[in-house]
One Martini backbone bead per residue (centre of mass of N, CA, C, O) as a GRO file, in nm:
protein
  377
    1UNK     BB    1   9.376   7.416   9.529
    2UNK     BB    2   9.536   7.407   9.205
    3UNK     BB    3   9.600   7.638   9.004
    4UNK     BB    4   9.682   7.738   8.695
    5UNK     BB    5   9.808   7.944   8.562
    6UNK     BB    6   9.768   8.194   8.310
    7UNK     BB    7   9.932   8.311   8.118
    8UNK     BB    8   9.943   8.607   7.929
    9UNK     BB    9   9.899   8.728   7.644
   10UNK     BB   10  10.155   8.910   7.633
   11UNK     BB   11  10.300   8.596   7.586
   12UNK     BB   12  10.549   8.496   7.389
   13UNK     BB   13  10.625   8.210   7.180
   14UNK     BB   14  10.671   8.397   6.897
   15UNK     BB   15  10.788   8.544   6.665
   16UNK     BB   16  10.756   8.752   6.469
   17UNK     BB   17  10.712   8.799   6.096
   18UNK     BB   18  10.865   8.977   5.849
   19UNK     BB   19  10.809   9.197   5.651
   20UNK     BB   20  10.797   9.281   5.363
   21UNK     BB   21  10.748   9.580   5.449
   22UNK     BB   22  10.892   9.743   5.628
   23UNK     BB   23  10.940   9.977   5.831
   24UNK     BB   24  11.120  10.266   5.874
   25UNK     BB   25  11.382  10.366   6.115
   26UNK     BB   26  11.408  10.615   6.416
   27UNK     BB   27  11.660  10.694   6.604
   28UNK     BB   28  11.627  10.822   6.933
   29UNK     BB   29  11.955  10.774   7.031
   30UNK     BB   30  12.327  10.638   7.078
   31UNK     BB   31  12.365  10.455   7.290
   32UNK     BB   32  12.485  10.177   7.416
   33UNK     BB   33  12.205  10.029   7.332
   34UNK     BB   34  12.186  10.092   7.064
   35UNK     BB   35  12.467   9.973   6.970
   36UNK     BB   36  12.457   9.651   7.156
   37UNK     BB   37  12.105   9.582   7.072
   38UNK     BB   38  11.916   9.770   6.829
   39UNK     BB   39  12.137   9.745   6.583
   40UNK     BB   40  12.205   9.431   6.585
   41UNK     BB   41  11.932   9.341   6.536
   42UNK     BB   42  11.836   9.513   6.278
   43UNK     BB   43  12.053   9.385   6.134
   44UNK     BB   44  12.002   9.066   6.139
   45UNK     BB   45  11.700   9.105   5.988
   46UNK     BB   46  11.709   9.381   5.787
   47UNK     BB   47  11.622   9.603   5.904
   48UNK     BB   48  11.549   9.998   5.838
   49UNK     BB   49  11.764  10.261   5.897
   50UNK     BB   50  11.723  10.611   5.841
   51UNK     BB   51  11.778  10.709   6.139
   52UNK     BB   52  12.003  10.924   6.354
   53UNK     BB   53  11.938  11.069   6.690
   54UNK     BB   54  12.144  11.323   6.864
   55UNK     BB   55  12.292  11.554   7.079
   56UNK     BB   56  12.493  11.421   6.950
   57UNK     BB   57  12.610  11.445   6.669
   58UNK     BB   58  12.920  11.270   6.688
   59UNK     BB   59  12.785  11.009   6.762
   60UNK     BB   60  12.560  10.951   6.527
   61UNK     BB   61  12.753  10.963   6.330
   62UNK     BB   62  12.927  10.745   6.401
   63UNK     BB   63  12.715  10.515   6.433
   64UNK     BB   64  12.605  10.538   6.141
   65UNK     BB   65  12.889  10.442   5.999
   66UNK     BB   66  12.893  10.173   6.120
   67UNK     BB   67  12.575  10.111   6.033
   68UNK     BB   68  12.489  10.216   5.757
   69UNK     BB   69  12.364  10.475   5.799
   70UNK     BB   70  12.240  10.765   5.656
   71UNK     BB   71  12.132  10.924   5.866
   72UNK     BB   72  12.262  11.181   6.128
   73UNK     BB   73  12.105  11.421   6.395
   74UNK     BB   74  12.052  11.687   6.659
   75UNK     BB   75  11.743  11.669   6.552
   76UNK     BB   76  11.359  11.714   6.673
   77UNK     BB   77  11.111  11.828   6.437
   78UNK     BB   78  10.884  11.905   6.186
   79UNK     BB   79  11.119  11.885   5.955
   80UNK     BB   80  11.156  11.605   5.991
   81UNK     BB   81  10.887  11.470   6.054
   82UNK     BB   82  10.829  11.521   5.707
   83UNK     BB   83  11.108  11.345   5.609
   84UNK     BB   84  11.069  11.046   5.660
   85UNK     BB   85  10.738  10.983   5.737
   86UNK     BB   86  10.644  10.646   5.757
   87UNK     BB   87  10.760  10.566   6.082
   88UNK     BB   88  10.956  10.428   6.292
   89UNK     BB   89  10.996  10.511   6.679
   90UNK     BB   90  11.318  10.481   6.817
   91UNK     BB   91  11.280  10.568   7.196
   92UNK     BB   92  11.639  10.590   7.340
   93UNK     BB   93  11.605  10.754   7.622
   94UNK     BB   94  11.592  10.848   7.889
   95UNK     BB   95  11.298  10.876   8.071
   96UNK     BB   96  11.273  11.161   8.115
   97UNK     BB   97  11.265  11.263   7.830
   98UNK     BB   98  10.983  11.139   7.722
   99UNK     BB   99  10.814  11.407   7.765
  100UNK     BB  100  10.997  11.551   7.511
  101UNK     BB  101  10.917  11.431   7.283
  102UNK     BB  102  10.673  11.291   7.224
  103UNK     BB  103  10.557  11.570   7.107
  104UNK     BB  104  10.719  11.547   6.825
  105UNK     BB  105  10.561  11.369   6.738
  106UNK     BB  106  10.318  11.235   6.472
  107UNK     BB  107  10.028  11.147   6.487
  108UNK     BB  108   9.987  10.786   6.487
  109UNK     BB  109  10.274  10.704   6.582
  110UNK     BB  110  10.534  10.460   6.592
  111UNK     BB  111  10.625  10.356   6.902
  112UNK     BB  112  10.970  10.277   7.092
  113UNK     BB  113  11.013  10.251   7.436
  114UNK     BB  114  11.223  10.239   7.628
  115UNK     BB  115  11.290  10.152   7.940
  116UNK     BB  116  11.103  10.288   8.124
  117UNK     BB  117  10.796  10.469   8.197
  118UNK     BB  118  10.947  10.616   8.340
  119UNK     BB  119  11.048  10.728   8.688
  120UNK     BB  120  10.739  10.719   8.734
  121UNK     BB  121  10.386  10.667   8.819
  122UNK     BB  122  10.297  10.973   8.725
  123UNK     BB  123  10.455  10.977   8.437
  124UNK     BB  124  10.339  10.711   8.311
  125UNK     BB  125  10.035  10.855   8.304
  126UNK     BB  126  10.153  11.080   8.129
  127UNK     BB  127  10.215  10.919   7.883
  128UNK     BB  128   9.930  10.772   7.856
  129UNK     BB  129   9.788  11.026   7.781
  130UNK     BB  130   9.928  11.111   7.519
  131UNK     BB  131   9.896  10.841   7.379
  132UNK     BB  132   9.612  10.908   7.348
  133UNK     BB  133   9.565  11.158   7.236
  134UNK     BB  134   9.810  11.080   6.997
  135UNK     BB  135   9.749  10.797   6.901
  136UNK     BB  136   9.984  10.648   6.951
  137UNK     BB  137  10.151  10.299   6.885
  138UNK     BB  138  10.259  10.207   7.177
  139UNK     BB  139  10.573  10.086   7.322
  140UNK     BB  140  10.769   9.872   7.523
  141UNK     BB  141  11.098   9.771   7.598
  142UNK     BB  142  11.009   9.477   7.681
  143UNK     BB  143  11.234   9.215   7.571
  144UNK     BB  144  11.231   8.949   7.753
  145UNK     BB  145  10.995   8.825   7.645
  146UNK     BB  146  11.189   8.783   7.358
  147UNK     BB  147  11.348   8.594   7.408
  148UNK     BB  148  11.476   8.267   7.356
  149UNK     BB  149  11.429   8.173   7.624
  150UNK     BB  150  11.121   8.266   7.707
  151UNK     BB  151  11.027   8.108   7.461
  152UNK     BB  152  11.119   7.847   7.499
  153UNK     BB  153  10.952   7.811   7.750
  154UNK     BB  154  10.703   7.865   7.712
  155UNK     BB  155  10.651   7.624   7.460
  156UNK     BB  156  10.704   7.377   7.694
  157UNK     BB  157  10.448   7.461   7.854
  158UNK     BB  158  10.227   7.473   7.636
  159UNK     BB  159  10.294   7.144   7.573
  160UNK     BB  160  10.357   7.016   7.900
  161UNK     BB  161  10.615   7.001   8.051
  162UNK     BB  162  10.547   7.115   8.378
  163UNK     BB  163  10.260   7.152   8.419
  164UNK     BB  164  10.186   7.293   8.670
  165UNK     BB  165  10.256   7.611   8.772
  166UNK     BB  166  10.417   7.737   9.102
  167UNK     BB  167  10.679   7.836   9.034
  168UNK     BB  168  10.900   8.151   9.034
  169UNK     BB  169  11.261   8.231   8.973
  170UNK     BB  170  11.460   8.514   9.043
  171UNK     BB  171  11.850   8.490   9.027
  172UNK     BB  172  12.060   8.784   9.068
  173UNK     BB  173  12.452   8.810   9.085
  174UNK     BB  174  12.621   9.060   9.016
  175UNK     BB  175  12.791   9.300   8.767
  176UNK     BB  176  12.732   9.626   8.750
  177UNK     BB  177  12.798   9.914   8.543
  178UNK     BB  178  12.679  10.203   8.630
  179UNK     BB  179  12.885  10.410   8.464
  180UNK     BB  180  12.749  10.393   8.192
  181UNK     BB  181  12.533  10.562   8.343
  182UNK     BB  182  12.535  10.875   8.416
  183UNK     BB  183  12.226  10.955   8.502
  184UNK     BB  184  12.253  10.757   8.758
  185UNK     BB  185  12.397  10.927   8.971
  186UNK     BB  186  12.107  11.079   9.062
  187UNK     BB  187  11.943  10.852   9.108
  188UNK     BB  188  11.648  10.735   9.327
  189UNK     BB  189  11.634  10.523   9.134
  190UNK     BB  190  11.748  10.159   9.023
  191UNK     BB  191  11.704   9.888   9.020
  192UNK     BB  192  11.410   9.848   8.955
  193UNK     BB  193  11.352  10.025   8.740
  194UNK     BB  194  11.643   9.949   8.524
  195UNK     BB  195  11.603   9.617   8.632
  196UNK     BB  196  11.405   9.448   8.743
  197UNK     BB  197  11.151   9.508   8.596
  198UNK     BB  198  11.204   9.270   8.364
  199UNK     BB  199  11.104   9.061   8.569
  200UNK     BB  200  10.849   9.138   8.633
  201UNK     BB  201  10.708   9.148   8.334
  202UNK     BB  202  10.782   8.832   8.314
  203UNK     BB  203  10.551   8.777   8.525
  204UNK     BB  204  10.319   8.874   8.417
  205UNK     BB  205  10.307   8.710   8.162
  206UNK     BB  206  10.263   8.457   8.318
  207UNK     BB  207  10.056   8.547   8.589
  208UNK     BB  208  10.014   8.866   8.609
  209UNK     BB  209   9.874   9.004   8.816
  210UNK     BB  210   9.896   9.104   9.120
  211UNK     BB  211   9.786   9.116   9.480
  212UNK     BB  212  10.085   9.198   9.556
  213UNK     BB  213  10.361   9.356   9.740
  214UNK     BB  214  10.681   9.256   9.832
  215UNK     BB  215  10.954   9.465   9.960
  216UNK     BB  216  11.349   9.566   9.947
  217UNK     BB  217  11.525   9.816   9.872
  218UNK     BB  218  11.939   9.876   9.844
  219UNK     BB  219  12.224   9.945   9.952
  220UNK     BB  220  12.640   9.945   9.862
  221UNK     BB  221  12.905   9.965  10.005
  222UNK     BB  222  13.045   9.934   9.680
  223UNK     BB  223  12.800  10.151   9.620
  224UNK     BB  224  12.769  10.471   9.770
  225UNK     BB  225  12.650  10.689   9.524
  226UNK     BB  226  12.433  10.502   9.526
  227UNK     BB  227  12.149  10.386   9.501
  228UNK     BB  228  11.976  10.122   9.487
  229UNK     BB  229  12.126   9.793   9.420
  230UNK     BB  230  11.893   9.574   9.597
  231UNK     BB  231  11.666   9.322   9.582
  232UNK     BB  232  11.338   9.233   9.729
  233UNK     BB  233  11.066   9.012   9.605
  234UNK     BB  234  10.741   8.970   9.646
  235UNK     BB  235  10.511   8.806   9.470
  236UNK     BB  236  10.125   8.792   9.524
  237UNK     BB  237   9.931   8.465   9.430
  238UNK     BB  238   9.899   8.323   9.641
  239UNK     BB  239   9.889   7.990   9.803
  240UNK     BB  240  10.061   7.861   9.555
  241UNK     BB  241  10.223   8.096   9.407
  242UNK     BB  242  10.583   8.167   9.372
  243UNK     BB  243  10.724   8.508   9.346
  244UNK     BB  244  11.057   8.589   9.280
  245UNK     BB  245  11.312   8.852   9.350
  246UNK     BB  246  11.672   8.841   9.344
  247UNK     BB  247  11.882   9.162   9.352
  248UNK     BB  248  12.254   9.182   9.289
  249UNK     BB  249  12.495   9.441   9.164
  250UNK     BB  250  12.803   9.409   9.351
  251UNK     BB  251  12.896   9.084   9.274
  252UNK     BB  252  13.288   9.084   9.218
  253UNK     BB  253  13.455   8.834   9.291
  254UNK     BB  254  13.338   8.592   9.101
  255UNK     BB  255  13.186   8.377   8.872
  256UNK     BB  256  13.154   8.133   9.117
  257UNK     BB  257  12.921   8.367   9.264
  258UNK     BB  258  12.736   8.413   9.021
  259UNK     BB  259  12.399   8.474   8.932
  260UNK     BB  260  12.119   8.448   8.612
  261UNK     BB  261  11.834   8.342   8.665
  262UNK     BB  262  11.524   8.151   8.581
  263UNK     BB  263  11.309   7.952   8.745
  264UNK     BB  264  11.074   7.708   8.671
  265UNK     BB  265  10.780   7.463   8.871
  266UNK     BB  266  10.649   7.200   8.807
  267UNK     BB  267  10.470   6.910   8.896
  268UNK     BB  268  10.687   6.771   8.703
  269UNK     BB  269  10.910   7.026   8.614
  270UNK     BB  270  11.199   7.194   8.540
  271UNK     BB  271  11.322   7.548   8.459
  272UNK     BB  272  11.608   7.707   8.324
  273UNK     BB  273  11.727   8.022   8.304
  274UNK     BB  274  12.047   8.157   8.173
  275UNK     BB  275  12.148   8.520   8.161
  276UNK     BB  276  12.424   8.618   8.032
  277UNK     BB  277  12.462   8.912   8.024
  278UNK     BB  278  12.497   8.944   8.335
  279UNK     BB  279  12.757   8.816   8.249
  280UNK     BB  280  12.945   9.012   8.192
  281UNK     BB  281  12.908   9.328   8.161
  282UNK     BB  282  12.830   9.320   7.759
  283UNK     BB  283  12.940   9.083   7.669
  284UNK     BB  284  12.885   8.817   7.794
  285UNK     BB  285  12.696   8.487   7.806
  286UNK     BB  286  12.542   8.253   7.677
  287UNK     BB  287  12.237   8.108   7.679
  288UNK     BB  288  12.033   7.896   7.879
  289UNK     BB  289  11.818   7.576   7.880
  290UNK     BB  290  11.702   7.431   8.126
  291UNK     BB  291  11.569   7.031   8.188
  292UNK     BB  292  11.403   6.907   8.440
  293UNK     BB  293  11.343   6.595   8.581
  294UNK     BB  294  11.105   6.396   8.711
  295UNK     BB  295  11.174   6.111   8.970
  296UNK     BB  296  11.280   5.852   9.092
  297UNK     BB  297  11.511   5.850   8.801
  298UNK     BB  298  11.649   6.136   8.731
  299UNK     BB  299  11.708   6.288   8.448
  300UNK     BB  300  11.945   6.477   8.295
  301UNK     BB  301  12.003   6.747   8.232
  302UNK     BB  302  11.841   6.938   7.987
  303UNK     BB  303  11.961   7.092   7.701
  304UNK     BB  304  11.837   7.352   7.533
  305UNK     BB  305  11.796   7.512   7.231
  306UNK     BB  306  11.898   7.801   7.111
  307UNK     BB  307  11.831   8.154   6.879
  308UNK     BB  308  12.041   8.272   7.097
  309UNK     BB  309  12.053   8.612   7.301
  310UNK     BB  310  11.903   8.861   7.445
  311UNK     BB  311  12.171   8.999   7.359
  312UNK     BB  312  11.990   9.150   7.061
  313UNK     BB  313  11.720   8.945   6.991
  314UNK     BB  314  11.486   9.060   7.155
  315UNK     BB  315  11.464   9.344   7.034
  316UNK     BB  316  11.353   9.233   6.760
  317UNK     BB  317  11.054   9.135   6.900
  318UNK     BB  318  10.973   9.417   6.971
  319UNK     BB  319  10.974   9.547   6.686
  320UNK     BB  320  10.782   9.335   6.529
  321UNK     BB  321  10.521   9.342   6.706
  322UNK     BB  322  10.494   9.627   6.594
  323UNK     BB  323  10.508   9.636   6.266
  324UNK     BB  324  10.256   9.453   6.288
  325UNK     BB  325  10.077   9.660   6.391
  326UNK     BB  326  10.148   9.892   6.211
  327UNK     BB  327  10.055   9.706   5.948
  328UNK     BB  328   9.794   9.498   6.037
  329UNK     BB  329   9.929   9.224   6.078
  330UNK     BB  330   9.819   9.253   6.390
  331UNK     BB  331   9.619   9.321   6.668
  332UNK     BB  332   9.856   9.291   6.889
  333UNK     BB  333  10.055   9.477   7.162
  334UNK     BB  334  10.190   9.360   7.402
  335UNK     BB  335  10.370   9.632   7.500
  336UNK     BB  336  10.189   9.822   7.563
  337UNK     BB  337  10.121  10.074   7.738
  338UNK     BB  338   9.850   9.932   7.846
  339UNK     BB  339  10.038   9.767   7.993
  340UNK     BB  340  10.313   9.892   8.102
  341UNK     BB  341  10.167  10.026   8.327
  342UNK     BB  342  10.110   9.763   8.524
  343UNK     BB  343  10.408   9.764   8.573
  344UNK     BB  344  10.483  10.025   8.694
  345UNK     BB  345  10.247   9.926   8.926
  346UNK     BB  346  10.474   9.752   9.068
  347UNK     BB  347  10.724   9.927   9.072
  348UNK     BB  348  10.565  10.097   9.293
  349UNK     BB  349  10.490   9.909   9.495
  350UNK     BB  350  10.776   9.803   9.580
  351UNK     BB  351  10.871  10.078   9.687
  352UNK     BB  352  10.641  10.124   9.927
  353UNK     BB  353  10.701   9.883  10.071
  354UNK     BB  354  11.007   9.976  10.101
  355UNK     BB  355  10.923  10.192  10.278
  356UNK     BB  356  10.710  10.105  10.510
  357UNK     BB  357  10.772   9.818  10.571
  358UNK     BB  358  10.710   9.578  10.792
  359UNK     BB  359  10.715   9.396  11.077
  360UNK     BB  360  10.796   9.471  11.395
  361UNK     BB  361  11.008   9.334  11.624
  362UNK     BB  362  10.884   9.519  11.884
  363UNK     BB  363  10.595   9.451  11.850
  364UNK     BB  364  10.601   9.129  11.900
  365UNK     BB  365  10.769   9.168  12.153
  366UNK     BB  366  10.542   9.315  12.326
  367UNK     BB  367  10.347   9.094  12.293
  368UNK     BB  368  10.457   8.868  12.397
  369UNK     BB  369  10.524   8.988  12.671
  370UNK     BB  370  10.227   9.002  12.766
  371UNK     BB  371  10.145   8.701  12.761
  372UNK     BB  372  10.324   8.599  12.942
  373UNK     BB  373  10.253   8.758  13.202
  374UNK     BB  374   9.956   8.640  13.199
  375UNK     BB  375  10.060   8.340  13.200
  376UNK     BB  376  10.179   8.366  13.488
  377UNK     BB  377   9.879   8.478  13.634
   0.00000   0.00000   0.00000
């Protein structure tokens, strides 16, 4: 019998809204996704931005003038935290490096983390234990929640628009630029942990935890000095719901061989979500959310509306939903770490299948042939 899975309570179908105060924002770190869509988010939304720190001071002057921010520093220490005073800390720094920074926050701060929530699962558990120890109310930058396309899709589904959900799959084969990212050329992890994550992240939202995890994660001779960069992914619900992720980040042929969708299944209807952002990637193309509809004679594919595109509106969602928590105007933190955890035990479940194998090919053939030989006899 077919149970309906109930999507994750940490499943936004609304932005929170903006408060009357919201909190002054100080941004660890100037890279491009600060750059990109941190900082063109809480622009547009009217966020306050009170300072920018990246021990590239030269970087940080530079793109703090850009955005109209007001200070800008090469350091983090106990004279700055003094001089802030009570605000959110958007801590966006290589995954590495973010167990030397957090102790360098004030006890109870607001903070928000770049993801991955660290680059391995025993670095996040040390994570999660800092940010307990240190009381901080932490969330992880999973901004795809946040999106407009899966807001958009939530709330659809919320109303029954698609029936039962029993189907989720999310197919990436595009051209990512990994040269933007230094840090990542001599990264041991790369596609699930610092790419396919965001998937995982939001079937979790959809789905909750899986049952179990089949991975294979792969290098690409397009990309030969980097680790893997495509991957094969089936969370395991049960035997009705299937749950797959398949990204290949390599594949710069043309246009119009690449795609970047997730797309829902319900026993009604199915809606298609196309994340433009990976496509042409910085640049990007807007997102769309198709809903096709189920019958004798099918109506035609139906765009919905969207109010935005995942960068760098999504960032925003990430942020309002801390300022709410952190400000006691909302109770839940849906990225809190104490969720995010979860996710990177995904991913860490994930590399273990791909480490592990699969059922060996000549196994199956040895037990095939002991049998033929036997019904021989």
């Amino acid at each position: 019998m077919l149970n309906d899975p109930k999507p994750a309570a940490g499943a936004p179908s609304l932005l929170p809204q903006l408060s009357a105060a919201p909190l002054p924002i100080v941004i660890v770190g100037a890279g491009g996704i600060v750059r990109d869509a941190h900082l063109p988010a809480y622009r547009k939304a009217g966020l306050p931005v009170a300072a920018l720190i990246d021990r590239d001071g030269a970087r940080a002057r530079a793109m703090a003038e850009q955005f109209g921010v007001a200070e800008s520093f090469d350091w983090l220490d106990a004279a700055a935290v003094e001089r802030f005073g009570p605000v959110v800390y958007d801590v966006a720094v290589p995954a590495a490096h973010l167990l030397a920074v957090l102790p360098l926050l004030p006890d109870g701060a607001a903070v928000l983390m770049q993801k991955p929530m660290g680059e391995t699962l025993a670095e996040a558990e040390s994570i999660l234990a800092l940010c307990r120890r240190k009381r901080l109310r932490a969330a992880v930058n999973f901004q795809l929640r946040w999106a407009p396309g899966s807001m958009a899709a939530r709330c659809l589904y919320e109303a029954g628009g698609l029936g039962q959900l029993h189907d989720m799959d999310v197919q990436v084969s595009t051209h990512m630029p990994w040269e933007l990212w230094s840090f990542l050329a001599k990264a041991p992890r790369i596609e699930i942990l610092y790419h396919s994550i965001h998937y995982i992240d939001l079937v979790r939202a959809w789905l909750g935890n899986p049952v179990s995890v089949y991975a294979k994660t792969l290098r690409n001779p397009r990309t030969p000095n980097l680790a893997a960069t495509k991957s094969a992914i089936v969370l395991d619900y049960g035997d009705w719901v299937r749950a797959t992720i398949s990204a290949n980040h390599s594949q710069d042929f043309s246009a119009a061989t690449q795609q970047s969708t997730v797309q829902w299944e319900g026993t009604r209807n199915a809606m298609r979500y196309r994340m433009g952002v990976n496509l042409n990637y910085p640049e990007g193309l807007p997102d769309t959310l198709t809903l096709f509809s189920d019958g004798a004679e099918p109506a035609q594919p139906q765009d919905l509306p969207l109010s935005g595109n995942w960068f760098p509106d999504a960032f925003l969602g990430s942020m309002l939903s801390l300022q709410s928590f952190a400000l006691g105007e909302s109770a839940t933190l849906p990225t809190s770490v104490e969720d995010a955890i979860d996710t990177m035990r995904v991913v860490e479940a994930a590399y273990l299948s791909s480490e592990r194998g699969g059922v060996a090919f000549s196994e199956v053939s040895a037990a095939s042939a002991v049998i033929s030989s036997q019904q021989k006899c």
